[in-house]
N, C-alpha and C positions, 0 to 999 in steps of 0.2 A: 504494500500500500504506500501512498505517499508520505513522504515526510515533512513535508509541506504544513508550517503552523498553522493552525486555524484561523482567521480573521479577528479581530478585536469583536470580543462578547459570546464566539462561539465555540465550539467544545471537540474534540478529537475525537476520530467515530472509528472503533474498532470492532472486524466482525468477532463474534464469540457466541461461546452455547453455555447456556444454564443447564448445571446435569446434577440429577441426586446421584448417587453414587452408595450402595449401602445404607447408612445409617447418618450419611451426610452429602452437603449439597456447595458445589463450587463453581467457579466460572473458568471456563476452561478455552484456551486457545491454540491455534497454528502458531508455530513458533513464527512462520512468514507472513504472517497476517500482525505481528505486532510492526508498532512504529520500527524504523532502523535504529532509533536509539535501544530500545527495549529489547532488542534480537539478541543481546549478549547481557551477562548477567553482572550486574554492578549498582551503586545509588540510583540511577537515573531511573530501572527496569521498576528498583523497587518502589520509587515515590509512585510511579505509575500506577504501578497496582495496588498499593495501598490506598490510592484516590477513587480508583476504580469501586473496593470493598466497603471504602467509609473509614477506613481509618488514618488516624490513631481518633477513638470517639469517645472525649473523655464523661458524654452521656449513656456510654455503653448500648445503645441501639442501630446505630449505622443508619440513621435515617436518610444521609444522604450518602447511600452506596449501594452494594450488590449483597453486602454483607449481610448476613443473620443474627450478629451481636451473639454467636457461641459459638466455642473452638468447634463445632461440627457444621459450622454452616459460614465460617470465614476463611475460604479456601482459593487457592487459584491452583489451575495446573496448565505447564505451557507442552505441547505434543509437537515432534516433527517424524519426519520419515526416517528409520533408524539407521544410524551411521554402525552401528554394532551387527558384524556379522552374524546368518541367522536370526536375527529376530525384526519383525515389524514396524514397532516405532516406537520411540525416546520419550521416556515419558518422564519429567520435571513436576514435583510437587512442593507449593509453597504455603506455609501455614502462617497464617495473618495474625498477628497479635488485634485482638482490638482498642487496647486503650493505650497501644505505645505503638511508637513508629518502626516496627519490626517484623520482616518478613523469615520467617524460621524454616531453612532451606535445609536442614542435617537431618530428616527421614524421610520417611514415605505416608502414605496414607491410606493405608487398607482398602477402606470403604470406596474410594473414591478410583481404585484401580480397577472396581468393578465395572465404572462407565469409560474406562480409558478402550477396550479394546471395542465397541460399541461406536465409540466415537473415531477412533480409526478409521474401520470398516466406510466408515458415513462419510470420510473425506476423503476415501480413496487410496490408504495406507497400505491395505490387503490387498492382494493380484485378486481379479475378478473369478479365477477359475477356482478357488477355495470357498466359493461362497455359495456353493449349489448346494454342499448339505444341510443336513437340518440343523448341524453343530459348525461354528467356527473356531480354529482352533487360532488366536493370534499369541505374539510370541514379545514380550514386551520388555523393553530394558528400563531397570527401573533405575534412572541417572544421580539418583541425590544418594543411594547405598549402592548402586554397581551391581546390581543383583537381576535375575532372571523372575520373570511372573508369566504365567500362561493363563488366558484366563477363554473358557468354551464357553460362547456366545452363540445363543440358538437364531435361529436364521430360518425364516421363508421363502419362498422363492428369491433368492438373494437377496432380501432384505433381512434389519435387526429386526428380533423380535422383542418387544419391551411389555408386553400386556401377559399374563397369566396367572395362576391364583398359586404361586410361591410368596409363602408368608413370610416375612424377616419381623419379629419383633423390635419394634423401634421404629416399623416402618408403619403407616395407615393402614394404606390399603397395598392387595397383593401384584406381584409381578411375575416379570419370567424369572427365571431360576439359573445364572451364572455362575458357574463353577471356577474357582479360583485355585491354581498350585503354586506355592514359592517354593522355588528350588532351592536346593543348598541354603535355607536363609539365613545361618550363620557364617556364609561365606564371607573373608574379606575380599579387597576391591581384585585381587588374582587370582580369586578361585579360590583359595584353601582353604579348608575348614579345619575343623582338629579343635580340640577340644578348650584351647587358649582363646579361638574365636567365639566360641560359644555363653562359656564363660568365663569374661575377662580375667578374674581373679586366679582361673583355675580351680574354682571351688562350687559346690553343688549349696553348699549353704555358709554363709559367712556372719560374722557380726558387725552390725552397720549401729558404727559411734556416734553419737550425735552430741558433744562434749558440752554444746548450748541449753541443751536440754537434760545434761545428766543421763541419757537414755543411750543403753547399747541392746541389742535385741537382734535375733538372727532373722536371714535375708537372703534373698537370692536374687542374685545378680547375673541376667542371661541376656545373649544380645541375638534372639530370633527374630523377625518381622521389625523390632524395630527394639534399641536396648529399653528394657524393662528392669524394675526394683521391684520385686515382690516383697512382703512382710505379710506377718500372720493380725488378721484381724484382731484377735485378744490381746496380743501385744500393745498393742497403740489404743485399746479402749471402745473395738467397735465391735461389732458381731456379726458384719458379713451382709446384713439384710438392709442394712442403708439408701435411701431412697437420695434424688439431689438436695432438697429442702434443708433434708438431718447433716448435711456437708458443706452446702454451698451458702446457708443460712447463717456460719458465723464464721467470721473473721478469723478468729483465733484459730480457728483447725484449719483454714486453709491456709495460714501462714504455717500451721507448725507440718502440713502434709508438704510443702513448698519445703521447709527446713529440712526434713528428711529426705527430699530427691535432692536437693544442692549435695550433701554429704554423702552422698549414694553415690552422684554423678561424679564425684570425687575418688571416689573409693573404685570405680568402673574404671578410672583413667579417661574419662572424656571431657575433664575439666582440669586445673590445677589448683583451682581455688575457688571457692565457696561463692564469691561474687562475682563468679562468669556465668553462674547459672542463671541470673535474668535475662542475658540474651539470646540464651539456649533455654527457651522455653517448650519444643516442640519435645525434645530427647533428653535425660531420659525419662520415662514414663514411671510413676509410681503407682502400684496396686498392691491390695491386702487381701487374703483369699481367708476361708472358712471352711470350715466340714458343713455337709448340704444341711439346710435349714427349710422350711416353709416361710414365706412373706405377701404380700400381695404387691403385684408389681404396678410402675406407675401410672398406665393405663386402668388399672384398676384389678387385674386377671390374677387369679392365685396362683403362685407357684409352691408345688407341694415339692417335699423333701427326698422325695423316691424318684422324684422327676428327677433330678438333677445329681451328677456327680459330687459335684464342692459350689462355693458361693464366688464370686470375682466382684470386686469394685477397684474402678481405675481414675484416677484423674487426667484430663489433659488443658492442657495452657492452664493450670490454677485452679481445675473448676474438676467436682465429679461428674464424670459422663455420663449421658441420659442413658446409655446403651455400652458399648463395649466397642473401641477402637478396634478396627478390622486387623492393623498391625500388632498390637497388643493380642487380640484372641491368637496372633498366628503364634507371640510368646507362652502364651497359656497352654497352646496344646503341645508346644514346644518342651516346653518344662514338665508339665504333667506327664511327658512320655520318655520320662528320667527316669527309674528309680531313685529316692532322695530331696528331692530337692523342696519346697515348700507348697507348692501346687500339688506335685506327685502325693505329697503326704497330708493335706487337707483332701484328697480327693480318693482316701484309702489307700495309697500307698500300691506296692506292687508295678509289673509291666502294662502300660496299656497304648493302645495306639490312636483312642480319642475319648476326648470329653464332654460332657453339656453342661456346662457353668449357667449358673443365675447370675443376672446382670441387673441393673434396676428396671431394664424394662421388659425385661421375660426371660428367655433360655437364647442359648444358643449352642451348637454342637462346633468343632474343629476336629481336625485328625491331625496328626503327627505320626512323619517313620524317624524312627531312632537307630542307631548302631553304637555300638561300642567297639573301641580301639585300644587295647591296654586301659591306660585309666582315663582316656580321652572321649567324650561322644560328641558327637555329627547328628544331624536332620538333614536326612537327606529331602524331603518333602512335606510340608504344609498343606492341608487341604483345608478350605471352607466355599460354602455357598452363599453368595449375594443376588441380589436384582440391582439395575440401575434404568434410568428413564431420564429423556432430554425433556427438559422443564419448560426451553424457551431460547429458541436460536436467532440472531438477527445482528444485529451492531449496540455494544455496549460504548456509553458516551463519558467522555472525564475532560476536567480542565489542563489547559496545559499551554503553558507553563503553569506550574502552579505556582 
């Protein structure tokens, strides 16, 4: 498109598509379709897109933007045709701070890699002769972790299909049913896995100090789908059945669930100090698991305690999530298909290759394959199922200069 400024009083018109994606909703674009400033990644990209969303809104609504004013619904992802042998297309995820001017580019986002292969397809990413069965398979490099995602996208007479009655909790109403694999997802950025990648420390369960707080309590530290802090729910005073309200209602706990991922993300090696972690808000993820419990979820629906394996609550940007990060479920099942580690052992303990976690707003199942290597384990495979659906395709409008 041109780069050409817009005329005094009028606004820069970029084509893009509104996609839910899982269990959240972002604006997604061609990498060639952004201005030429904005095609390579630096301040210029990111004021862009924050203007775009609404942020930074120190009213926490985003009335003037794309944004949803929650870490599930302030999302950008930018796509192009993949430069990575084998696979499809490059898929860029940026996670929007709402109240500060920061775009959180150091993971991925689960939910949202459901409508990436969907949206490929749709602009022509995929060779047209892949797209006669009923399943598409695309092959997608996911650029902010270096890592491999496949995700089968059902397809009609070569088109996507987005209407069917797969339910996803967290979502309204039902969709088609997309199948999600992360390969290797504790590979680092060369392929290797091994059991240093998995878990940074080397260790299945560690003690996570928290010298501010007087509090040392054990913890697992794994870096599947995206690095995660796990902690046992009774440690820290909660019991697994937490709805957002009992989390996100007081101050005090989400400063001190904040104060445990800083020292966490310290103890992982992805920080060096305590106050890097506000502009690494995205990574890493802090959750507290439980042995299964019955609750009624926030929709209203019971979840009973035979339903479910173990309990899961996560936070992400500060806040507990209404449902379960798609990258995080991929750590969950990750972990859970340890022997040992804190998942594995809120969720009975023993081998297993998948779970159904209670989440706050219903269940959800993941698979995991596990191996062991001497004392080292690998995933080789992550499995879950999303839906995703285009919300609203056409030209998104921002000031600029700003």
């Amino acid at each position: 498109m041109s780069t050409t400024s817009p005329s005094a009083g009028q606004q820069l018109r970029i084509p893009a598509t509104y996609m839910r994606g899982g269990t959240s909703k972002g604006v997604f674009f061609r990498l060639s379709d952004l201005p030429e400033f904005a095609q390579k990644p630096g301040p210029d990209r990111d004021a862009l897109l924050l203007r775009i969303i609404g942020s930074p809104d120190p009213y926490g609504k985003h009335t003037d933007g794309m944004g949803g004013a929650t870490s599930s619904t302030s999302k950008v992802v930018i796509l192009s045709p993949s430069q990575k042998p084998g696979h499809d297309v490059d898929y860029l995820f940026g996670q929007v701070s709402i109240d500060s001017p920061v775009i959180d580019w150091s993971g991925n986002c689960g939910n949202l890699t459901a409508a990436v292969g969907a949206f490929a397809i749709s602009q022509g990413m995929v060779g047209s002769d892949r797209l006669k069965d009923s399943r598409c398979t695309v092959q997608i490099w996911q650029a902010n972790i270096q890592k491999t995602i496949v995700a089968h996208v059902p397809m009609h007479e070569g088109r996507v299909v987005e209407l069917g009655d797969f339910e996803l909790d967290g979502v309204t109403f039902p969709a088609a049913e997309v199948q999600i694999e992360f390969l290797d997802p504790a590979a680092d950025e060369e392929g290797e896995g091994g059991g240093g990648a998995l878990f940074p420390t080397g260790n299945l369960v560690d003690t996570l100090r928290v010298p501010a707080l007087g509090l040392e309590i054990p913890a697992t530290f794994i870096n599947a789908g995206i690095p995660t802090i796990f902690v046992n729910a009774a440690d820290i005073g909660c019991s697994g059945t937490e709805l957002q309200p009992d989390i996100n209602g007081s101050a005090e706990r989400l400063a001190f669930f904040e104060t445990l991922r800083a020292h966490g993300a310290v103890q992982m090696g992805l920080i060096q100090d305590i106050a890097e972690a506000a502009s690494r808000q995205h990574t890493p993820k802090i959750a507290f698991v439980a042995p299964p419990a019955g609750y009624t979820a926030s929709s209203g629906k019971p979840v009973a305690a035979n339903d479910i394996d173990l309990l899961v609550r996560a936070l992400s940007m500060g806040k507990l999530h209404h449902a379960m990060m798609g990258t995080a479920a991929v750590a969950i099942g990750a972990a859970a298909a340890i022997p040992g580690t804190l998942v594995n052992l809120a969720a009975g303990g023993g081998v297993r290759q998948s779970v159904r976690f209670g989440h706050p707003s219903g269940t959800l199942r993941v698979g995991a394959e596990a191996q062991q290597q001497g004392k080292d384990w690998t995933i080789t495979k992550a499995i879950m199922s999303r839906s995703a659906r285009v919300l609203m395709e056409g030209m998104v409008r921002s000031p600029w200069p700003l």
